[in-house]
C-alpha positions in Angstrom: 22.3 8.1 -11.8 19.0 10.4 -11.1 20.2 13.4 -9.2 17.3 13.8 -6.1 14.8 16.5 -7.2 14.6 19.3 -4.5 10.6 19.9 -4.8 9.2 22.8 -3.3 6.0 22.5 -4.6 3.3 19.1 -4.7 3.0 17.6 -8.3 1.1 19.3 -10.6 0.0 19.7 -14.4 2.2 18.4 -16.7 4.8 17.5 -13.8 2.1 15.0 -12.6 2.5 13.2 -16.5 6.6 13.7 -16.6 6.9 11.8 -12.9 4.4 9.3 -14.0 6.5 8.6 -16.9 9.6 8.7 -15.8 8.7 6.2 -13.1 7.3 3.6 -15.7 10.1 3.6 -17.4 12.2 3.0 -14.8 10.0 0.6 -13.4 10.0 -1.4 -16.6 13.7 -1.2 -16.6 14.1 -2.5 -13.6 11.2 -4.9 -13.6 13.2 -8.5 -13.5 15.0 -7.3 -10.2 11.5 -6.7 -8.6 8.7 -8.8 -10.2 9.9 -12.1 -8.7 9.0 -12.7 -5.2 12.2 -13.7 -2.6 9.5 -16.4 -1.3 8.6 -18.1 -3.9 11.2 -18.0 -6.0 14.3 -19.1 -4.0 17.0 -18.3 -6.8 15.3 -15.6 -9.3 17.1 -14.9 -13.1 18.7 -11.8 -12.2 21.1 -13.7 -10.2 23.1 -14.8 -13.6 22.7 -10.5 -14.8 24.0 -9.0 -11.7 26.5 -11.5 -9.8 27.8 -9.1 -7.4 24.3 -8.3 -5.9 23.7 -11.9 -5.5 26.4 -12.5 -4.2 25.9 -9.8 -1.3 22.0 -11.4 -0.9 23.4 -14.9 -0.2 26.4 -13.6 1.9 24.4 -10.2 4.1 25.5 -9.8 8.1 22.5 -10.5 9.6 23.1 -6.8 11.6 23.3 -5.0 7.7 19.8 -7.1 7.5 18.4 -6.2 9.9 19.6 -2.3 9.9 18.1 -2.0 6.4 14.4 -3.7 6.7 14.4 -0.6 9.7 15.2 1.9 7.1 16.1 1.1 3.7 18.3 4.4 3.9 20.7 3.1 6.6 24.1 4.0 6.6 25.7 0.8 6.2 27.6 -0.6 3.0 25.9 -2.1 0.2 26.9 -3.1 -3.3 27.4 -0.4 -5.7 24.2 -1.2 -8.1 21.6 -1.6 -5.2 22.9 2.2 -3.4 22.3 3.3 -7.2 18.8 1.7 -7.2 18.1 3.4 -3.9 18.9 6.7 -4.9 17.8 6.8 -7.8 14.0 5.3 -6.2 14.4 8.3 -3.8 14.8 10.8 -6.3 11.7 9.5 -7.9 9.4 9.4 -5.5 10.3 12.7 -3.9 6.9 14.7 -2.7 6.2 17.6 -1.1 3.6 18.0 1.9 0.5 19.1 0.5 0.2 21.1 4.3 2.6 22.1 6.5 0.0 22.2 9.7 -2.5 19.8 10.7 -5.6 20.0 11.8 -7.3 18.6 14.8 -10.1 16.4 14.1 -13.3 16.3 16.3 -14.7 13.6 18.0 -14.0 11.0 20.7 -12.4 7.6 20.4 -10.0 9.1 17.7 -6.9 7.5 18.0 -3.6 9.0 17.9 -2.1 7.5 14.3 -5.8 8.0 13.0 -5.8 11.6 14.3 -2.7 12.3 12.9 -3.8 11.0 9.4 -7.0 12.6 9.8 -5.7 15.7 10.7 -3.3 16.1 7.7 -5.6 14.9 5.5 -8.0 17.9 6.4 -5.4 20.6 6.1 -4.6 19.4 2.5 -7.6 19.0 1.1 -9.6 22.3 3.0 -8.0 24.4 0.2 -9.8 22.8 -2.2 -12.9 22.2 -0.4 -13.6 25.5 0.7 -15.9 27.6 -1.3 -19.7 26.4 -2.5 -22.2 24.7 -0.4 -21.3 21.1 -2.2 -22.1 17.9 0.1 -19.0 16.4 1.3 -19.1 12.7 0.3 -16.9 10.2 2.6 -16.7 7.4 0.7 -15.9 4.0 3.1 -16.3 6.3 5.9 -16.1 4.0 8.7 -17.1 5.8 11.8 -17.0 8.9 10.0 -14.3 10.9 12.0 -13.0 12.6 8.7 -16.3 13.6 7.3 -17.8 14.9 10.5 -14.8 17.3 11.1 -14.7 18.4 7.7 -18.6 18.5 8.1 -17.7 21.4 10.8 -15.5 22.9 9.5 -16.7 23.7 6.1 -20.5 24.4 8.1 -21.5 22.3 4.8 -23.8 18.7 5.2 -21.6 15.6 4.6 -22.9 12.0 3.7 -20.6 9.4 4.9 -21.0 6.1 2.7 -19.8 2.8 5.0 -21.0 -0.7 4.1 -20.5 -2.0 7.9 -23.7 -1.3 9.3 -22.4 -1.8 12.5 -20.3 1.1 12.1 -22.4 3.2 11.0 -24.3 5.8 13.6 -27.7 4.6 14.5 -26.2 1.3 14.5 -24.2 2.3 17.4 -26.6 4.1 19.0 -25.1 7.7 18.3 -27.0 10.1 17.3 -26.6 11.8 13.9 -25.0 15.2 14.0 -26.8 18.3 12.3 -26.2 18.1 8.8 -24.7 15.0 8.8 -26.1 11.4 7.4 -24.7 8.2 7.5 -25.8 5.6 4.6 -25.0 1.8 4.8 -24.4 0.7 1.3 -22.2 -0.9 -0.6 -20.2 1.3 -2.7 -19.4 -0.8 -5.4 -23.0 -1.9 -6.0 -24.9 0.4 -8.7 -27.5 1.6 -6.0 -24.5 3.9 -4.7 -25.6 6.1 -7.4 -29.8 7.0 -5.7 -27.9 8.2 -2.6 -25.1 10.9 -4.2 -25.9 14.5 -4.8 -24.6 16.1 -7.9 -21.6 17.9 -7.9 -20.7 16.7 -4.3 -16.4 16.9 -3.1 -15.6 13.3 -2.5 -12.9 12.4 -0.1 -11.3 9.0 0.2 -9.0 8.4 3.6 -7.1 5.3 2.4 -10.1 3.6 0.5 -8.3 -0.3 -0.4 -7.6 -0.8 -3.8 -10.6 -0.7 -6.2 -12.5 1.1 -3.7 -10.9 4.0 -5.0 -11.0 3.7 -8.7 -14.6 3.2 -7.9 -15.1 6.3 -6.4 -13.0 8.3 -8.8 -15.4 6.4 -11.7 -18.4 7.4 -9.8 -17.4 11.2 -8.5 -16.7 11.8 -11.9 -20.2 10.9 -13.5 -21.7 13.0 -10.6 -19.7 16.1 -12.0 -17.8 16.0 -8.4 -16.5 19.9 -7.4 -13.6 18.4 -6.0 -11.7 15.1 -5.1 -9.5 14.2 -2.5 -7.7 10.5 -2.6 -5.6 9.0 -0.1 -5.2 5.2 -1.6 -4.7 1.9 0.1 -3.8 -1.6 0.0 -3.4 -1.3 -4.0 -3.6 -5.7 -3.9 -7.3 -5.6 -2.6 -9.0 -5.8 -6.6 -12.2 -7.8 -5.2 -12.3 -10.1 -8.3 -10.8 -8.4 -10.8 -7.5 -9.8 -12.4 -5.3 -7.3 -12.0 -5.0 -3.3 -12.1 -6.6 -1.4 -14.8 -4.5 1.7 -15.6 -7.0 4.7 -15.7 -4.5 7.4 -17.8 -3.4 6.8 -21.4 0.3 6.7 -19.9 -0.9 4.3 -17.8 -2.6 2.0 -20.6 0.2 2.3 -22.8 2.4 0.8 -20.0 4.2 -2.5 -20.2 4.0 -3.4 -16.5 0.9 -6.1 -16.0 0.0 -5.6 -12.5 -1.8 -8.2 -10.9 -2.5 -8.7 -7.0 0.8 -10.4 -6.1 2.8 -7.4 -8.3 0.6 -5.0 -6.4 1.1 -6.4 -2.7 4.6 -5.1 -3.0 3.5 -1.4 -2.7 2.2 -1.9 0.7 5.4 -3.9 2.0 6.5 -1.4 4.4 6.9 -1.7 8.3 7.4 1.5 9.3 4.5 1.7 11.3 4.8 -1.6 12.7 5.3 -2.5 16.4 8.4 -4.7 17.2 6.0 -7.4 18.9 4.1 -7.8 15.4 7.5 -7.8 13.3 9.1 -10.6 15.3 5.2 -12.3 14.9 6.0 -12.3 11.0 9.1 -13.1 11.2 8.4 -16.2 13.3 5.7 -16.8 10.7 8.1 -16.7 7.6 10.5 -19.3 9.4 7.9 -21.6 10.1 6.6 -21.5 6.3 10.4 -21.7 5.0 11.0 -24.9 7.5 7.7 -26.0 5.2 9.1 -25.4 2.2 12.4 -26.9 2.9 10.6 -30.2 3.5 8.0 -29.9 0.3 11.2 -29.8 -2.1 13.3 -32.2 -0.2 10.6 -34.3 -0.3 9.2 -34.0 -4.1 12.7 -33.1 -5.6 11.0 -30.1 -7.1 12.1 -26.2 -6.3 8.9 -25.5 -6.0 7.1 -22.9 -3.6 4.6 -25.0 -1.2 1.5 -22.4 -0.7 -1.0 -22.9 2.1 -3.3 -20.5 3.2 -3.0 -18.1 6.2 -2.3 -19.0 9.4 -3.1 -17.8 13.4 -1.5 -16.7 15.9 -2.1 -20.0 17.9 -0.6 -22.0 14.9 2.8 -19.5 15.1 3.0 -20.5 18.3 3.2 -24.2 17.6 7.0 -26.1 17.7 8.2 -26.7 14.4 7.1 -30.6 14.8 3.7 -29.7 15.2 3.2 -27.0 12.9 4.7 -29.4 10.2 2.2 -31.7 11.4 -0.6 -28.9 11.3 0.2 -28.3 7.6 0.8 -32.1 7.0 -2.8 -33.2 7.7 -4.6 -29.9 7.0 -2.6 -28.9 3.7 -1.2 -32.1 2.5 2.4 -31.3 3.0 4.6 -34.0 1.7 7.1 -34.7 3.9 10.5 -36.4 3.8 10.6 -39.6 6.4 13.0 -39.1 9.6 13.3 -35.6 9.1 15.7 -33.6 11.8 13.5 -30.2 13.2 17.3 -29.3 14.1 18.7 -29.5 10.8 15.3 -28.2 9.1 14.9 -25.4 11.3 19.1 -24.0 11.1 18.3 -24.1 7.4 15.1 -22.2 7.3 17.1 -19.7 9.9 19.8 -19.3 7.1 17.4 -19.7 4.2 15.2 -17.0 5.8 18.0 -14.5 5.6 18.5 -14.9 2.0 15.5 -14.4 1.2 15.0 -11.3 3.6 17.9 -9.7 1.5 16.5 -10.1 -1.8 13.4 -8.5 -0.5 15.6 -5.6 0.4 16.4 -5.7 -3.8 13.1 -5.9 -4.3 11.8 -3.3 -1.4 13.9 -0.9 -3.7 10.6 -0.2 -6.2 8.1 -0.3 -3.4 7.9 3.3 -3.2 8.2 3.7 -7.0 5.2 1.5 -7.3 2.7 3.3 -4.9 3.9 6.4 -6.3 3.2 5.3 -10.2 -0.3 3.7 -8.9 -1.1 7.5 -7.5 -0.1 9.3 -10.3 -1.8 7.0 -12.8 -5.0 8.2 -11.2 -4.3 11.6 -10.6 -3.1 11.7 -14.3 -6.6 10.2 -15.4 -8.1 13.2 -13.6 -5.9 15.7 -15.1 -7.0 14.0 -18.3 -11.0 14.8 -17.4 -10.2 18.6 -16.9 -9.5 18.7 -13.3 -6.7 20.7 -11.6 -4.7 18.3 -10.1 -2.2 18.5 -7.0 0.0 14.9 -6.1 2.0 15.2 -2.8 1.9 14.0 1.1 -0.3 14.9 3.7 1.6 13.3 7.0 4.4 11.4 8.1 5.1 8.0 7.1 5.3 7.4 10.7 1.5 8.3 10.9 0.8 5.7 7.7 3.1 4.8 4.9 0.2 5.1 3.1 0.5 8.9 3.0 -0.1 10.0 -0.8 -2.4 12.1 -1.2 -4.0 13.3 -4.4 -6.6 16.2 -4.5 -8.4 17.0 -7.5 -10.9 20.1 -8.1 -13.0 20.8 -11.1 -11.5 23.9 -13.3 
């Protein structure tokens, strides 16, 4: 068992490497217990290798349950191996705050999560930032909240990059502030490149998946003066097949990431509202009660996919959801069916497969972590100084690594 690093100071140099390795292999180690997903595959190998943790999936109090998707850390009793996995995933992905103050951001119709994100991003990254007259470059600035104050505060010009025209200023109607410009344009389009200064300190506030590699790629051929990386939704690859590992630890991996691998980084509801929870969990019945039928009905254990649904569909009885997904989908269904009998079985089918998310929830956290370090690694590997850590609460965003770069 990993003992829980006490870290006093955000990941750095060679520790940035150590963590990153450390974390692959432990990820590769444990890589049958997470891989398979609880809703497609309904009975996954690991089963036959660790009985005993099966045996608690298919067997779970629906109160344990439901205490542990809240916080996986709950103090309530679970098999030996799985409290292991826990802390030994805790002591993995232990960071320290990159700032122990926020800072306010400017502007109106900043809202409270967002100025709490905001905020800390600022304070971690204005160590690195300050100094030099480089243009700060938002990259997939939205509104531009972060550049703007950073804009202020730094009395330096900033040029937010935002491919929703209709976010951008003059689009609005608001008028540009001194020294700041907003450009529509697509950042992963080459013409990216006529609007960038040289040596400009890009900044990233949760960019989604390859947005970010691509502005790591480009910050670094414009000789950036510093970088500052908050990633997002690691699953969003927009057409490629999977993630491309950026360090040499990372290439020499054995994990094979692909978008359905990567979705599990972002599984985390800590900053979800009850109302939407019970929405997804009235969502996952519904498509188990499908699923039920599609075996049943084919004698195959197969997972039946269909696309995504709406609200006004979640709202539907069972009957005429099944019938919804019947003609729409082609669901093959078993003749005479019971919606009493199919929907106890999805209720009780449901909860085993919430449980063996909770396995799998396990190497969430390792996941996002190694994603983060891969790239901060690849920057230590361009001659950077490099700093890994967190710049606000998860309660803000789970999505709260932060990696800030600056050139030596």
């Amino acid at each position: 068992m990993l003992p829980r690093p006490l870290e006093t100071e955000p990941l750095s140099g060679s520790a940035i490497a150590d963590r990153l390795r450390a974390l692959d292999a432990w990820l590769s180690a444990h890589a049958p217990l997470w891989e398979p997903r609880p809703f497609v595959t309904w009975r996954p190998a690991w089963w036959g290798d660790a009985p005993e943790l099966a045996a608690w999936v298919q067997t779970v109090d629906e109160g344990v349950l439901q205490a542990l998707e809240d916080h996986l850390g709950a103090n309530v009793e679970v098999p030996e191996r799985l409290a292991s996995l826990a802390e030994q995933a805790a002591a993995l992905t232990d960071l320290t705050p990159l700032a122990r103050a926020q800072v306010a951001p400017r502007g109106r119709g900043v809202k409270s999560r967002k100025g709490e994100q905001v905020g800390g991003f600022l304070a971690a990254t204005e160590h690195a930032l300050r100094g030099g007259d480089a243009v700060v470059v938002e990259w997939c600035a939205g509104r531009g909240h972060l550049g703007r104050t950073l804009s202020e505060r730094l009395e330096r010009e900033a040029l937010l990059l935002e491919r929703d025209a209709s976010l951008c200023a003059p689009a609005r109607g608001a008028a540009e502030r001194p020294r700041v410009r907003h450009v529509c344009v697509d950042v992963l389009d080459e013409t990216v490149h006529h609007a960038l200064p040289d040596r400009g300190a890009f900044v990233a506030l949760h960019a989604c998946g390859r947005l970010t590699d691509r502005m790591l790629d480009v910050a670094l051929a414009h000789g950036a003066s510093a970088i500052a990386a908050a990633p997002c939704c690691a699953h969003r690859l927009f057409g490629a097949p999977r993630y491309a590992p950026r360090s040499a630890i990372g290439r020499a991996s054995a994990l094979s990431l692909d978008a359905s691998a990567l979705r599990l980084s972002v599984l985390d509801e800590a900053s979800v509202s009850p109302r939407e929870r019970a929405r997804r969990q009235r969502e996952h019945w519904l498509r188990v009660a499908v699923d039920l039928l599609a075996r049943g009905a084919t004698g195959l254990d197969e997972h039946f996919s269909f696309p995504s649904v709406s609200a006004e569909q979640i709202d539907l009885s069972l009957v005429d959801f099944v019938d919804w997904v019947q003609r729409t989908h082609g669901l093959p269904v078993p003749a005479g069916w019971d919606p009493d009998q199919v929907g106890a079985a999805a209720t009780e089918q449901l909860r085993v497969i919430r449980a063996g998310a909770i396995v799998r929830r396990v190497a969430r956290r390792p996941l996002e972590l190694w994603l983060a370090l891969d790239r901060a690694q690849s920057l230590v590997e361009a001659g950077l100084e490099v700093s890994v850590g967190t710049f606000c609460a998860r309660t803000a965003t789970p999505r709260n690594i932060l990696i800030v770069g600056r050139a030596a």
